[in-house]
Each structure stands twice: as C-alpha cells, then as structure tokens.
N, C-alpha and C positions, 0 to 999 in steps of 0.2 A: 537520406534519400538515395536511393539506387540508380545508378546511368546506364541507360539503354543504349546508349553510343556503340558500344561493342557489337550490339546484340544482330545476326546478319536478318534481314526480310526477305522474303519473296518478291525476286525484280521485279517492276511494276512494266507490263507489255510498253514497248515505243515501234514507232516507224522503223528502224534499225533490227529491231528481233523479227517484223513480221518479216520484212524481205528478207533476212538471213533464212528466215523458216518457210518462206511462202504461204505462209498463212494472213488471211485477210487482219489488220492491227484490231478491228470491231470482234472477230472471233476468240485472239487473244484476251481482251480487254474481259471480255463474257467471262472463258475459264478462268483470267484471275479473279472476278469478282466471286464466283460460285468454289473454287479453291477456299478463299479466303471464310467465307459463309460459311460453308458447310465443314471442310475439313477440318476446322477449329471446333466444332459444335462436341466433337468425341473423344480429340485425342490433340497434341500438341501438329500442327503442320509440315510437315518433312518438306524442305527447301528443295528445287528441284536440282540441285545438283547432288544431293545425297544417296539419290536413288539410281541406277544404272536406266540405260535408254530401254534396254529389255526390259527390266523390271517393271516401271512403270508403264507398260503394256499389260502387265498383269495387275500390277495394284489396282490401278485405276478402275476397271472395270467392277473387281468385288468392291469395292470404297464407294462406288455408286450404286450397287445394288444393296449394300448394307444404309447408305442414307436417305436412299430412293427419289435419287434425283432423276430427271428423263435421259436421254439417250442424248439426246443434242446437249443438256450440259455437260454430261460426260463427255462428248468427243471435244467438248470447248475447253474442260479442264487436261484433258488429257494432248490438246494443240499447244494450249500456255505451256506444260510442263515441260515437254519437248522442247520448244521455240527458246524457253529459259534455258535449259540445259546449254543449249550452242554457245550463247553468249559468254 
C-alpha cells in the first residue's frame, strides 16, 4: 500500500487566510471547493504556491473559460489562490 503522508494538498481556507487576504472566509471556502471540482476534472491541480501571484492572474481566467465555470467562481477560485499563496 502507498502513503499519501508526503503527499502536499491544497490549504483548506480558515479565519487566518481570510484576514491575512481580506477576503470574506465564505468566498475562500467557495474557490476552494470549485478549485478542487473542477480543476481536477482535466489535469492534476497545481498547489497554489507553485504558481507566481502574476501568473495566476493569467491562468485562471483561461482555466475557467476552458471548463466553463461563471465568472463569480472564477473570481472565488482565483481569491482562494492568492489568500493560499500568503500563508
């Protein structure tokens, strides 16, 4: 059997990230569920530290126009990712 112990996840939003980010913790909690959904649907999920703060200004947007998620969960995945970056 394989141990996933190693293995890093995507921070799960708390109280703590939203006021470091000022984003509302209900906003957060939205883009990590829709991160987790969706971005797994087509490719492995890139952790948000892997990616630079510019960057994922750019990804995000084509990443939700390729899954065709609305607009509001795009800005909610794109608040978790940021908010996770700080931490």
């Amino acid at each position: 059997m394989v141990s996933c112990a190693g293995l890093k996840q995507a921070p799960v939003p708390s109280a703590d990230m939203a006021a470091r980010s000022g984003k509302r913790l209900e906003t957060l909690q939205h883009g990590h569920a829709v991160f987790l959904a969706q971005c797994t649907r087509c490719h492995e999920a890139k952790l948000p530290e892997t990616i630079s703060h510019k960057d994922w200004h750019l990804v995000v947007p084509g990443m939700a126009w390729n899954a065709g998620i609305s607009k509001a969960d795009e800005k909610a995945v794109l608040a978790y990712l940021l908010a996770a970056k700080q931490g």
